[in-house]
N, C-alpha and C positions, 0 to 999 in steps of 0.2 A: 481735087484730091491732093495734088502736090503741096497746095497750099497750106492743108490741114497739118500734113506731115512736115514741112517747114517750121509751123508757128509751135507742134509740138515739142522739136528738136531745139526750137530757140528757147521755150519757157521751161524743159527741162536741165539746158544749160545755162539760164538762170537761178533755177534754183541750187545747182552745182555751185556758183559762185555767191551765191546769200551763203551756205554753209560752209565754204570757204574762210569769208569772211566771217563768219562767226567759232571758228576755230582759230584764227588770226588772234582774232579779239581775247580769247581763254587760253591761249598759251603764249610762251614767253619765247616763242624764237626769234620774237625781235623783240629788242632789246629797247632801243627807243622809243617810248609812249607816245613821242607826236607822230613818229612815223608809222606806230603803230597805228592809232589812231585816222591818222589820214587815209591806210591805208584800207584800214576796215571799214571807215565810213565810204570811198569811193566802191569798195567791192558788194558791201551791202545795198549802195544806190542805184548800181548799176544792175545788182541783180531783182531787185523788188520794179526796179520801172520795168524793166525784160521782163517780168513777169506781169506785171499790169498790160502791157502793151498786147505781148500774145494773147493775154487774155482776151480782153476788149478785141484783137482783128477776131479769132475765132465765134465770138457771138455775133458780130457785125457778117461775119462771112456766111454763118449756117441761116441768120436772117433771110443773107440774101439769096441764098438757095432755096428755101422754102415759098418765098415770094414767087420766086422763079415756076415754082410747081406749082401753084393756083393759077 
C-alpha cells in the first residue's frame, strides 16, 4: 500500500515538473535561449522518465499482487 502511494506522489511530481518545464519553454523569464533551453530540456527529461518509471513499478507491482492471490 505504501508503495502504491509513493509511486503516486512521485509520478504526480513529475508531472509538476514536465509543466514546469513547459512553461519555461513559452515565456521569457529567461532571458538566454541556451540556458533556456538546457533548462527546459533537463526539466522535461526528468519529468517524462519519472513518469515512465512510476508507471512501469505500478503495473509490475499490482502484477505481483494479483499473482500473489491465485
Amino acid at each position: 500500500m505504501s508503495t502504491n502511494k509513493s509511486n503516486k506522489t512521485r509520478i504526480y511530481l513529475s508531472i509538476v515538473i514536465t509543466i514546469i518545464g513547459c512553461v519555461l519553454a513559452c515565456s521569457s523569464i529567461i532571458p538566454n535561449d541556451y540556458l533556456k533551453l538546457l533548462l527546459v530540456m533537463g526539466a522535461l527529461g526528468y519529468g517524462l522518465f519519472g513518469i515512465m518509471k512510476g508507471l512501469s513499478q505500478s503495473s509490475s507491482s499490482e502484477e505481483t499482487v494479483l499473482e500473489e492471490k491465485e
